[in-house]
N, C-alpha and C positions, 0 to 999 in steps of 0.2 A: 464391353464395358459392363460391369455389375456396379449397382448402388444398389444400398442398404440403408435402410431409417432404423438409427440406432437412437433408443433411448438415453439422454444423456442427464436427465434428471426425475428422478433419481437414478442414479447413475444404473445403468444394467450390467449385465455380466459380458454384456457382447461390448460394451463402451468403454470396461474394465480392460477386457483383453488387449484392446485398437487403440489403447489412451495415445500410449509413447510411439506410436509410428505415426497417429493423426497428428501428433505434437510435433513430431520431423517432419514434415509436410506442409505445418503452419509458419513453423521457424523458417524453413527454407524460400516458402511460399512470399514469406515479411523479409526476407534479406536481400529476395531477386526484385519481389515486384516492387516493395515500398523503400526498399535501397537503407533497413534497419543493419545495424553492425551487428556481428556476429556475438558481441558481447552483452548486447541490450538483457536486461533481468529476467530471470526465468521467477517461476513460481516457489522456487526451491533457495532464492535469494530474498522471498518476502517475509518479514515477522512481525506479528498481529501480537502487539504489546498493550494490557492493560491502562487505561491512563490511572494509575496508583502510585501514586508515592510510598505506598506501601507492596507493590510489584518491582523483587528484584531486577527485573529486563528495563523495566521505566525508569529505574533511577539508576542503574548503569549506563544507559545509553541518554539520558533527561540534559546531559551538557554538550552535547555532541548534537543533538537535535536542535538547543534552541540557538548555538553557534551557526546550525546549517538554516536554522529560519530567518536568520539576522542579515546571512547572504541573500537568501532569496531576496528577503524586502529590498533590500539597498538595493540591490542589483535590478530586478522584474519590478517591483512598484517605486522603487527609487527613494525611501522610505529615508530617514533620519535615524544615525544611529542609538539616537536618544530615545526612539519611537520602537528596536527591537531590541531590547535589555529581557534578562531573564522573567524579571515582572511583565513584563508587554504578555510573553511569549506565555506565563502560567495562565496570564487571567483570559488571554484571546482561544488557548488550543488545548488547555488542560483541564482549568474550570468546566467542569461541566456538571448538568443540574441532574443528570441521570446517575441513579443508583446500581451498582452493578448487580447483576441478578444471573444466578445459576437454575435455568427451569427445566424439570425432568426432559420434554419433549421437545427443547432450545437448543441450540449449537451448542458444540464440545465446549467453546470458549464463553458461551453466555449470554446474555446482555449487556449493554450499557455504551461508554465509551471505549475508544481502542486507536491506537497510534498502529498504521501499518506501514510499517518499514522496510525501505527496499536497501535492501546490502549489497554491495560489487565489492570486489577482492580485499571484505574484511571494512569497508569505508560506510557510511552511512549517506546514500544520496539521495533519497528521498524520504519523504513521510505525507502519507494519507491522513488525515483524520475522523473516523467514520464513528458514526452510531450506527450498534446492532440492534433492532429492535422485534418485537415478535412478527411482525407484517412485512418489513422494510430493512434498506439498509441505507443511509444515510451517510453522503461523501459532505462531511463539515469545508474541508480544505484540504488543499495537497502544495507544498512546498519541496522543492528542490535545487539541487545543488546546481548553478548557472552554467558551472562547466559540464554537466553533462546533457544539457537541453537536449543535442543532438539528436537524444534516446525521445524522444517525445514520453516525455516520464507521465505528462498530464494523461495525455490519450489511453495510455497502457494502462495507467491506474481504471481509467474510466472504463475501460474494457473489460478491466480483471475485477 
């Protein structure tokens, strides 16, 4: 048996290389011991969308989100469909006080706020709601789709 302490932040060239077989190992490792479906999201299904109405991805996908927040509530908090209308859904997950900010030495994407989005074959099943900020990262809420609970969408988020 050899072990290796591989730097994985920031990332090293040894961590580069081992990424996609440490990741078949993890996948496997979650499908046998934790009994996840082989379909569960990979990292390559998630999309970290600006919250801007003025961001083509945000208002492409802005109706499809707040349809799939309307299930969560009714369904998981048992909510009123009076209480998850598209207004409910700007002023609770979109409103936000933070101004978005591009800082030389910051992530590719930025500061500020950010809808992350999980996609399964083209469908929209989840959404994160996170602040980026220079220290931190900041999980607001995460809402998904009831039929796919299965996936423990919560945990994964919380993990990724």
């Amino acid at each position: 048996l050899k072990v290796r302490v591989v730097r994985s932040s920031p990332p090293s060239p040894q961590f580069k290389a081992t990424f996609q077989e440490s990741y078949r190992v993890y996948k496997r490792y979650q499908m046998v011991i934790h009994k996840d479906p082989p379909d569960k999201p990979t990292v390559h299904q998630v999309r970290l969308v600006p919250v801007s109405f003025e961001d083509p991805q945000f208002k492409s996908s802005f109706k499809q989100s707040a349809t799939l927040f309307a299930r969560y509530q009714m369904a998981v908090h048992k909510d009123a469909p009076s209480d998850c209308g598209e207004t409910e859904f700007t002023r609770f997950l979109c409103d936000s006080p933070l101004e978005a900010e591009a800082a030389p030495k910051g992530p590719d994407c930025g500061y500020g706020s950010f809808h992350q989005q999980y996609w399964l074959d083209g469908r929209l099943i989840a959404v994160g709601v996170i602040d980026i900020l220079p220290r931190c990262l900041s999980s607001v809420y995460l809402y998904y789709d009831p039929d796919y609970s299965s996936l423990s969408l919560g945990v994964y988020s919380a993990l990724r």
